[in-house]
C-alpha positions in Angstrom: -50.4 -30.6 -8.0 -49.3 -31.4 -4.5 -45.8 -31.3 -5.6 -45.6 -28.0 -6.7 -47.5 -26.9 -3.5 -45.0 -28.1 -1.6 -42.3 -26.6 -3.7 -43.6 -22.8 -3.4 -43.9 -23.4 0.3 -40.2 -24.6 0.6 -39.5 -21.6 -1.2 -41.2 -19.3 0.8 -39.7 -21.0 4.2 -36.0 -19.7 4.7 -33.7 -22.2 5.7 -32.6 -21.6 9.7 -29.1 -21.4 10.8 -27.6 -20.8 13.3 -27.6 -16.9 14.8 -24.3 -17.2 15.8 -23.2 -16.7 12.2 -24.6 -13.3 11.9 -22.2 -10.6 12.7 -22.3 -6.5 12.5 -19.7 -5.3 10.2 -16.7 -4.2 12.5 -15.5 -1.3 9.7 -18.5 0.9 11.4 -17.5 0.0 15.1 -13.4 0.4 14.1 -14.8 4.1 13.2 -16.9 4.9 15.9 -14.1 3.7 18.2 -11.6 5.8 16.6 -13.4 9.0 17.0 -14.2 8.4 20.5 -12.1 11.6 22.7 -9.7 10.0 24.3 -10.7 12.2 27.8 -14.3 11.4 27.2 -16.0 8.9 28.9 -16.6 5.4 26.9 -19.6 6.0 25.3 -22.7 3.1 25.9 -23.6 2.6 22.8 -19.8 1.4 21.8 -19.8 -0.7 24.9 -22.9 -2.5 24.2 -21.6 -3.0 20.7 -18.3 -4.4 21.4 -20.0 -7.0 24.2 -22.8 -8.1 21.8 -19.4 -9.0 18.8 -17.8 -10.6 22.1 -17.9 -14.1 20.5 -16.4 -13.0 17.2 -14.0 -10.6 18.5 -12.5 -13.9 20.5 -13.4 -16.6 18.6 -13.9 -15.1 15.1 -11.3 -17.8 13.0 -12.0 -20.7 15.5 -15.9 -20.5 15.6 -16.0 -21.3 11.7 -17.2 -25.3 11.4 -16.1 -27.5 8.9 -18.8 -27.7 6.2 -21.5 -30.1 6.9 -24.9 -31.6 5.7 -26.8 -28.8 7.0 -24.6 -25.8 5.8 -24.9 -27.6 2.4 -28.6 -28.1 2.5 -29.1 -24.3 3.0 -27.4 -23.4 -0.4 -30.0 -25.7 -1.9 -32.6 -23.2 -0.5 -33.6 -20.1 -2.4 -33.0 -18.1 1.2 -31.4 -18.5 4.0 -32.0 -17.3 7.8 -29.4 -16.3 10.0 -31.1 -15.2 13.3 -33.5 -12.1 12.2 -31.3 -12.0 8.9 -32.9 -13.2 5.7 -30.7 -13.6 2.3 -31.6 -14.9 -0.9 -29.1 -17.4 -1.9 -27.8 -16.9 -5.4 -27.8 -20.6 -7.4 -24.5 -19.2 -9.3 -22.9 -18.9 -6.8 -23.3 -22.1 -4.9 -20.0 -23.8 -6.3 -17.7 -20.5 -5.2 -19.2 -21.1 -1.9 -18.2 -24.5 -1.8 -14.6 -24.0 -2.8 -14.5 -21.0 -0.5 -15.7 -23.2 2.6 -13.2 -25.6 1.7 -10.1 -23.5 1.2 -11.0 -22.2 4.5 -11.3 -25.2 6.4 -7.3 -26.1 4.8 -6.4 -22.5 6.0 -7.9 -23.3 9.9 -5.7 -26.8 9.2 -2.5 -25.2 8.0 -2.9 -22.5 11.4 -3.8 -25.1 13.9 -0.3 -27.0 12.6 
């Protein structure tokens, strides 16, 4: 009985990671940006966005890590947390994400050559 207690509380417990992975889609900000009047002043709101996606707008192909214990742990989780972002991991889809991660990490090999 203790067993299956602790399995419905590991399901209701998201795995953490780390916020840093979390990022607004940048189709939204491209269209806000392009319907800013070029003799109107820069509007706040665009500012603020742009400096809060500062890290990806820099970084965005060198901040992705090669895969690890912990990224690999998560999929085992039935959610995931990524800052104030929840997602429900999908158990089909575990293996794609795998191969994805490691095409990727040959990609970031082949560019860095």
């Amino acid at each position: 009985m203790a067993s299956a207690a602790a399995a419905i509380d590991q399901a209701a417990t998201p795995k953490n990671l780390n916020a840093s992975l979390w990022w607004d889609s940048f189709v939204v900000l491209f269209d806000e940006l392009s319907n800013v009047p070029l003799a109107s002043p820069f509007p706040e709101s665009l500012a603020k966005k742009i400096q809060d996606n500062r890290w990806w707008f820099r970084n965005s192909v060198s901040g992705f890590k090669d895969p690890n214990t912990v990224s690999r742990l998560a999929l085992d989780s039935p959610r995931i947390s990524i800052g104030e972002h929840q997602f429900p991991v999908n158990p089909d889809l575990k293996e794609v994400a795998l191969t994805v991660s490691s095409i990727l990490v040959l990609f970031l090999i082949f560019l860095s050559l």
